[in-house]
N, C-alpha and C positions, 0 to 999 in steps of 0.2 A: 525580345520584341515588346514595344511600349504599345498596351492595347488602349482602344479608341475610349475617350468618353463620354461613349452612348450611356454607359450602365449608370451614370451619375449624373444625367441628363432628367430633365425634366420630361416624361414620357407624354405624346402626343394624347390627350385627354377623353375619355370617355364616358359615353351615358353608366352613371355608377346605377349599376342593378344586381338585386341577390342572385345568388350563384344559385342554377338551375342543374339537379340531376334528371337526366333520359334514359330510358334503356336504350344499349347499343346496336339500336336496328337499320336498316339503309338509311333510313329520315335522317337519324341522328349521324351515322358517320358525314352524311354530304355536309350538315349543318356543320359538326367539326372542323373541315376541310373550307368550309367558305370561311370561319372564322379566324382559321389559322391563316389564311391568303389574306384576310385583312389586317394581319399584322397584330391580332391578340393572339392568345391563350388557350387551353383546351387540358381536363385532362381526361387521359386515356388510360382503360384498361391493359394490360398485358400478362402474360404470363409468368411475369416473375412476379411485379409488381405493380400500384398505376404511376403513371408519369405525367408530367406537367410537361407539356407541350407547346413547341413555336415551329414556325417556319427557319431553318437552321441557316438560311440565307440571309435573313432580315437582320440589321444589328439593334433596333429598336423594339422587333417582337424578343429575341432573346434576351435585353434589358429587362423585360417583364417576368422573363422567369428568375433572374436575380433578384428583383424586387420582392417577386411573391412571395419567394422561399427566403428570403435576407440571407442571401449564399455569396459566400465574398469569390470576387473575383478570380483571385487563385486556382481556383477549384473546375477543371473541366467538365465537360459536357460530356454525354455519350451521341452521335450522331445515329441515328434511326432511319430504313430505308428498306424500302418494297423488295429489293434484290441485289443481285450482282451489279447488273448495269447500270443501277444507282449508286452503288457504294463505289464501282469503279471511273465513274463521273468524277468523285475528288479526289479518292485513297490511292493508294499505289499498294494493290494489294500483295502482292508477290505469291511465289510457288507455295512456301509454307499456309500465306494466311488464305489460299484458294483452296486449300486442302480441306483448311480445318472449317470454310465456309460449308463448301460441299458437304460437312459430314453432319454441320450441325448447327446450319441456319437453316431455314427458321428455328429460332429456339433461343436459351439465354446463355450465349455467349456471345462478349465484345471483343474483340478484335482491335489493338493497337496499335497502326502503319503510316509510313511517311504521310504527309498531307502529299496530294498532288500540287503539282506547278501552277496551274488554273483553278485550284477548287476554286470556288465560290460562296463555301461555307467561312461565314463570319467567325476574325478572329476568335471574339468573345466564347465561341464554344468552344475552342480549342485552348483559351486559357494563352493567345500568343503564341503554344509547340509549336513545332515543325511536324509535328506527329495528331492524329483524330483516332479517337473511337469511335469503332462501327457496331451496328447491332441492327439483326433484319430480326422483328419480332414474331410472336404468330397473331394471329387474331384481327379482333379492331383496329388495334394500333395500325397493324401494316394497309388493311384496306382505309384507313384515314390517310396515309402517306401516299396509298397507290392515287386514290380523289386527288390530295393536293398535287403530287405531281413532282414535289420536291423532298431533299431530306426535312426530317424532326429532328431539332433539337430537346430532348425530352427526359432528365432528371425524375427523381421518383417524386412526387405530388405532395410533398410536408413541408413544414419548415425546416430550414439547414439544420443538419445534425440529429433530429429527433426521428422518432421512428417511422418507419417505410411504411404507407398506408398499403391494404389488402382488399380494399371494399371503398367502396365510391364514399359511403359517411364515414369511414376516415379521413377520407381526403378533405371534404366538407369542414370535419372537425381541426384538420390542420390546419386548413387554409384560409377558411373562412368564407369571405365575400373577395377577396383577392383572384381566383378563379373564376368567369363567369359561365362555362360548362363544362359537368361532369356526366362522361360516358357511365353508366353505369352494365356493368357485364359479372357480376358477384362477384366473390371473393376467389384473388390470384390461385390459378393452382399450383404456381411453383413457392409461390412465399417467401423468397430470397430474392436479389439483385442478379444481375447476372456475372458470371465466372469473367471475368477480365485478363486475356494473353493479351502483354505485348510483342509483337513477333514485327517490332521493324529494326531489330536488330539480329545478332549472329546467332542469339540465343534465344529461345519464347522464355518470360519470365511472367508469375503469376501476378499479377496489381491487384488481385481483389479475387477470393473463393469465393463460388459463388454456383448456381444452377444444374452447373458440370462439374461433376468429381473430376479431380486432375487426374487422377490414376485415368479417365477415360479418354482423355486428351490424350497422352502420354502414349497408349496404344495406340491412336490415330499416326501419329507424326513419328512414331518407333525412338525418339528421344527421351531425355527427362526434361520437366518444367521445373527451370529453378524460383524461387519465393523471394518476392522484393522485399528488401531487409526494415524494418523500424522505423530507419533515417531516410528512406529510401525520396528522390525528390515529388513531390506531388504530380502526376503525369496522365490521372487517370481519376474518375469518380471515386469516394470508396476508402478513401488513403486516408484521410486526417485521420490523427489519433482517438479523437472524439468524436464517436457518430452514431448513430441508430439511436439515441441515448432517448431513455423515458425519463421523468422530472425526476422520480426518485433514483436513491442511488441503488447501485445492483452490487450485489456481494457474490463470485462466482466459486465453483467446487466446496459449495457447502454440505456441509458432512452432519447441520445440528440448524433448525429454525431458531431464532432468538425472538426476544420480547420483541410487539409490533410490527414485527416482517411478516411481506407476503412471501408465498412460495411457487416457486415456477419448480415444477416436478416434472420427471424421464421417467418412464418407465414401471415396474411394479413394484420396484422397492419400496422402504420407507425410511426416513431420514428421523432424529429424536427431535421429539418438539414438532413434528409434521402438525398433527392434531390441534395445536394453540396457535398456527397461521391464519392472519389477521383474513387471509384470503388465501386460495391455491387452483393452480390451474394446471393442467398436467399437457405437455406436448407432445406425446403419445404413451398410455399407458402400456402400449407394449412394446415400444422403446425401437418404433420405425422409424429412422431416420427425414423417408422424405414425407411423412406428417409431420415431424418437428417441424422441418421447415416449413411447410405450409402453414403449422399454426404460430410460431416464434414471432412477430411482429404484433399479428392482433391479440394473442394471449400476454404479452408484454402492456401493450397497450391498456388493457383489462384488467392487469394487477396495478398499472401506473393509478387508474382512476379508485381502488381498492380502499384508501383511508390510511396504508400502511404506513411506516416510515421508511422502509427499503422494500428489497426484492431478494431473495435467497433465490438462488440457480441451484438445481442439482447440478452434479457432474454428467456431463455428455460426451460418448465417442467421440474422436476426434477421425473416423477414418469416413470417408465416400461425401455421404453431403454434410457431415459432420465438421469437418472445414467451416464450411461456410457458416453453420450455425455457431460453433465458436468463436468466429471470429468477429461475427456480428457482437455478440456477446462480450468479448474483450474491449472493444469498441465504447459499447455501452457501460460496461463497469466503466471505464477509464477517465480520471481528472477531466472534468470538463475542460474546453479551451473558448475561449472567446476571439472570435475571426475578427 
């Protein structure tokens, strides 16, 4: 499918004003909600992460989150939605993906599935598929969807590629003045994206760990979830090779700190050369997995702005939500790519 070009359109013009943080209280969700019906921007709190938000309807409000984030078109959307009866308004959700809804929406998992016949959600978020990602959030997010009325189209709140803001002045610091409101609700408690099944096929296959251990999926639906391979086609947020990325470069499963590097530390151990890091931040010293996650973005973040020349990773578990923090990880080590 040849998608429109809105995103390369001249966006209909606004009073330019600095970007305004609120705390997340009714005031502010209504205000949200009116501004997202006027066809801008917002971003929101959630529990994985915050997101940069439109009305998922509009092809000229979601041109703006391409713009803000300079996120090339390629790259889908996740759609966002108060419930069932929202999500089943465009998706064709089927047995499988009403299962795994049921067990663990609200919360951070998207969901993969046919587009409906009628949806109404703009190609541009769908990247042109035939297929939408769903995602019912908890929090602000959803009572700002349930205000507007309609789905959110809503990406995490940074520039393309760099790392996922956890706090409303990250997103400030990513964005800039490109946002003109930021909910403010502290910092995410899940600190990851959320877990991405596509299930609009014969098989759930993983697009992105993430929120939800897959081993707890797996229990749900009495199957296994197979892992979309390297090459796999972009289908889903989350997939380039190059993402979550801080300016500097990241060096993973170091076993020794080198001259100049900062350190991102697990755990109680200690690595040689710990002591001569230019900086060190530890994402759980007692090597909890879902504190990695919560802290991995804004601790990255933190050694990004350090003076270092890289970033030394210790080695991290790979099992439960350890997925996901490695792979964010991988991500971020990985050759830069230019969209």
């Amino acid at each position: 499918m040849v998608l429109p070009d809105v995103a390369n359109e001249t966006l209909t013009r606004r009073t330019p004003a600095e970007t305004v943080i609120v705390p997340a209280d009714e005031d502010a969700v209504r205000r949200a909600a009116r501004l997202l019906a006027e066809g801008d921007i917002a971003a929101l709190p959630t529990e994985t992460v915050y997101g940069l938000a439109a009305d998922a309807t509009n092809g000229e409000a979601v041109a703006r989150i391409f713009a803000a984030k300079r996120r090339p078109r390629f790259n889908p959307l996740i759609c966002h939605v108060d419930g069932l009866e929202m999500a089943r308004g465009f998706a064709d959700l089927g047995p499988l993906a009403e299962r795994l809804a049921d067990r663990f929406w609200p919360g951070p998992l998207t969901l993969v599935v046919p587009l409906g016949r009628r949806a109404t959600i703009h190609p541009l978020v769908t990247a042109g598929l035939d297929t939408v990602a769903v995602r019912m959030p908890r929090g602000v997010a959803r009572d700002v969807i349930s205000a507007l009325g309609r789905p959110v189209a809503a990406p995490s709140a940074n520039r393309s590629g760099r790392i996922s803001p956890t706090t409303a002045h990250a997103v400030r610091e990513s964005l800039g003045d490109a946002v003109p409101l930021i909910l403010d609700a502290g910092p995410a408690r899940v600190g990851v994206e959320s877990t991405i099944i596509d299930v609009s096929g014969d098989t759930p296959v993983c697009l992105r760990p993430g929120g939800i251990a897959l081993a707890d999926i797996e229990r749900v639906i009495g199957q296994p979830v197979a892992r979309a391979g390297a090459d796999a086609a972009i289908s889903a947020p989350g997939m380039l090779r190059s993402h979550y990325a801080p300016g500097l470069p990241v060096r993973l499963e170091a076993a020794d700190v080198r001259p100049g590097e900062a350190l991102l530390a697990f755990g109680s151990g200690q690595i040689t050369g710990a002591g001569n890091a230019v900086a060190m931040a530890n994402l759980s010293p007692a090597g909890d997995l879902t504190e990695a996650a919560a802290n991995l973005f804004a601790m990255l973040d933190e050694l990004d702005r350090s003076g270092a020349a890289a970033i030394a990773v210790m080695p991290i578990p790979g099992d439960g939500l350890g997925e996901a923090i490695n792979d964010r990880l991988a991500r971020a080590a990985a050759p830069r790519e230019t969209p």
